[in-house]
N, C-alpha and C positions, 0 to 999 in steps of 0.2 A: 161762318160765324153767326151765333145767336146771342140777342141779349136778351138777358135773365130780368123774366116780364116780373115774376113774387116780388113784391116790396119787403114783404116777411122774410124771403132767402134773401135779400141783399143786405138785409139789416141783421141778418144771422152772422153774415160775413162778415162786414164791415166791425162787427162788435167782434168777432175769434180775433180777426188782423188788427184791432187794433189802428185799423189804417186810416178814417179820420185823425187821430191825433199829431199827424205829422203835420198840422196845416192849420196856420194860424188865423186864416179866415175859413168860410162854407163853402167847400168845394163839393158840396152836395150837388149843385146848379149843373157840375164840368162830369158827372161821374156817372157811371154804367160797369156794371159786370158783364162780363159778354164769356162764349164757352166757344174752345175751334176741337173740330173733329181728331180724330189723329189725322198724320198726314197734312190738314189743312195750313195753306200757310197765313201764320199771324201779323208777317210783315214783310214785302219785298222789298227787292234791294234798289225795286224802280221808286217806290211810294215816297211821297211828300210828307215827313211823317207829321203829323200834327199832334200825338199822342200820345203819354206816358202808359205804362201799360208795370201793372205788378200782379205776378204771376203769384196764385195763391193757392193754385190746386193743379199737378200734374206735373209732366216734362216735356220741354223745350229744345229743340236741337238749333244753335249757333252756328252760320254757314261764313265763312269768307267768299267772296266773289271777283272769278279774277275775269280780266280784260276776253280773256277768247272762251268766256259765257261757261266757265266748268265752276260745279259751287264744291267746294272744302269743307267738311266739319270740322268745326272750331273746338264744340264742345257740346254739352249738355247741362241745362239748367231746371234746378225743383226751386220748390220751394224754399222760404222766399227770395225773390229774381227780380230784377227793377230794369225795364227797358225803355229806351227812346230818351232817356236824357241826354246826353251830344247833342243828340237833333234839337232838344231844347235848348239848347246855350248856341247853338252854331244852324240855322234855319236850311242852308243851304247843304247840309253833311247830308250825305249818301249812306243808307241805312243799310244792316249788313242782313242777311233774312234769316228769319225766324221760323220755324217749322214745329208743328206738334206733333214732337212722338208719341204719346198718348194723348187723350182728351184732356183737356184743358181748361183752367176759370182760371180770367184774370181781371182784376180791377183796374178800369182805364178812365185815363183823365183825358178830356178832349180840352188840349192846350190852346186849340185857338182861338178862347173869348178869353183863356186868364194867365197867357205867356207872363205879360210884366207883371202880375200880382205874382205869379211863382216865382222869379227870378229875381223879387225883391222881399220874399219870404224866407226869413233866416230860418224859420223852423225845419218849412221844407227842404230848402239848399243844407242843412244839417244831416235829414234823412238821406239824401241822395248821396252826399259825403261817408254815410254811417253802410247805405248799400255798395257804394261802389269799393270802399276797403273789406267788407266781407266777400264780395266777389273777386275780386284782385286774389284775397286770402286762400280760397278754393281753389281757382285757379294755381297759383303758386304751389298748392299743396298736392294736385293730382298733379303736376308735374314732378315733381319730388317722388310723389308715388312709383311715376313711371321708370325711374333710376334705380329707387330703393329697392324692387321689388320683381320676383321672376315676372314674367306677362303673364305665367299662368295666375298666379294669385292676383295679379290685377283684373283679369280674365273675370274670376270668380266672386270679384268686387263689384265687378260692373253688372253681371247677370244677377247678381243678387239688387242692387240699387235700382238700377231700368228695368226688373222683372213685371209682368202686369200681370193677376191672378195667376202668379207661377206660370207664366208663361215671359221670353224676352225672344222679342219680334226684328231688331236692328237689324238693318243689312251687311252681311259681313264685312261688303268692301269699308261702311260705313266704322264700325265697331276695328276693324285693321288700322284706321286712318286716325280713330282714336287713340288705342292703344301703341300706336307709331311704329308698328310691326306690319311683315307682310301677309299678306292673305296666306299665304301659300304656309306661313309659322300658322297663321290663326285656325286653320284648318287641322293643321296639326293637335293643338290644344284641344279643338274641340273634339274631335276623333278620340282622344286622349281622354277625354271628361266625361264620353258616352262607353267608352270603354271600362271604365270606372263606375259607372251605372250612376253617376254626380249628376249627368242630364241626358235628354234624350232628343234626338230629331224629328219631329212632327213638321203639319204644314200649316203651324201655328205660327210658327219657330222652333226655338228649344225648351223646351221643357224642365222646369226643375225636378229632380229627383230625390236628391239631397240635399236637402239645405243647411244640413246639421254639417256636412263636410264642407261644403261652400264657405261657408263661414267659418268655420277652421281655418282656409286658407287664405281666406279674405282678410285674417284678424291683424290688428295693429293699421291695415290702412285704411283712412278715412279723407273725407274733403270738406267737411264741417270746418269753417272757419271759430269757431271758438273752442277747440281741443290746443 
């Protein structure tokens, strides 16, 4: 994790997101941009968390974590993504971890000089209300996806959304556990996809090929909470 030293780039940010506005006092004093590598992780599931964290550039993988230490993808989050609130209303919750599939910038608030001014901030508590039913909404809606739709065209949803310069890097057991199929189907698909010259296998990942077919079959589903 680095934090972003430019006063210039932080001010660049801050003014796209928008993201002082949710905050009826200066949380200038609590605030830092920080960037995690891919791979690195942004929050374990050991950490005390002390800080709100809004994902403003990249993607995030969501892990559940069970008792005999195996971590579960949950999900995947872009932009905009709002984390560590629980831990803010309940000090003691056990945080679920976070991981950067790709590089990442997120704007982080260090909660613990302005816990009670935030939790007695209606503006803020409004934000966090207005985030967590867009994320609920997502959520809800790649599940829908997953019923409505063969797994191949979910397939070709997902290599097109998580792709990085036409390249998509997930690890297959990863991307099966996603899509709620088994590896041994997903392999299927993909053999299937390379056969079709739609992508290709490198030791990059996969490769896109066609995007123009991709998106054919990818069309009508989405996880955009306001469609």
């Amino acid at each position: 994790m680095e934090n972003l030293e430019s006063q210039k780039a932080v001010e660049t940010i801050l003014k796209k997101t928008e993201f002082l506005s949710h905050f009826s006092f200066d949380i200038r004093p609590y605030l830092r941009v920080t960037t995690y590598k891919r791979g690195e992780y942004i929050i374990r599931n050991t950490d005390l968390l002390t800080r709100v964290l809004y994902l403003e550039h990249g993607t995030a993988k969501l892990y559940g974590f069970h008792e005999n230490g195996r971590q579960t993808l949950i999900s995947f989050f872009t932009p905009p993504s709002f984390f560590g609130v629980p831990e803010l209303f309940e000090e003691s919750k056990r945080p679920f971890p976070i991981v950067a599939q790709t590089d990442c910038r997120f704007i982080e608030v260090d909660t613990s000089g302005c816990r009670y001014t935030l939790l007695a901030d209606a503006l803020f508590l409004r934000f966090c209300c207005s985030m967590a039913l867009k994320q609920n909404v997502a959520q809800n809606r790649r599940y829908i996806n997953l019923t409505a739709y063969p797994a191949k065209n979910n397939l070709a949803f997902c290599l097109l959304k998580f792709q990085s310069d036409g390249f998509f890097s997930l690890k297959f057991t990863e991307l099966a556990e996603y899509l709620t199929i088994s590896y041994r189907h997903l392999m299927q698909l993909v053999s299937e996809m390379c056969g079709d010259g739609l992508i290709e296998r490198t030791s990059k990942g996969l490769r896109i090929l066609d995007r123009k077919k991709l998106q054919a079959l990818a069309e009508g589903i989405h996880e955009d909470w306001y469609h």
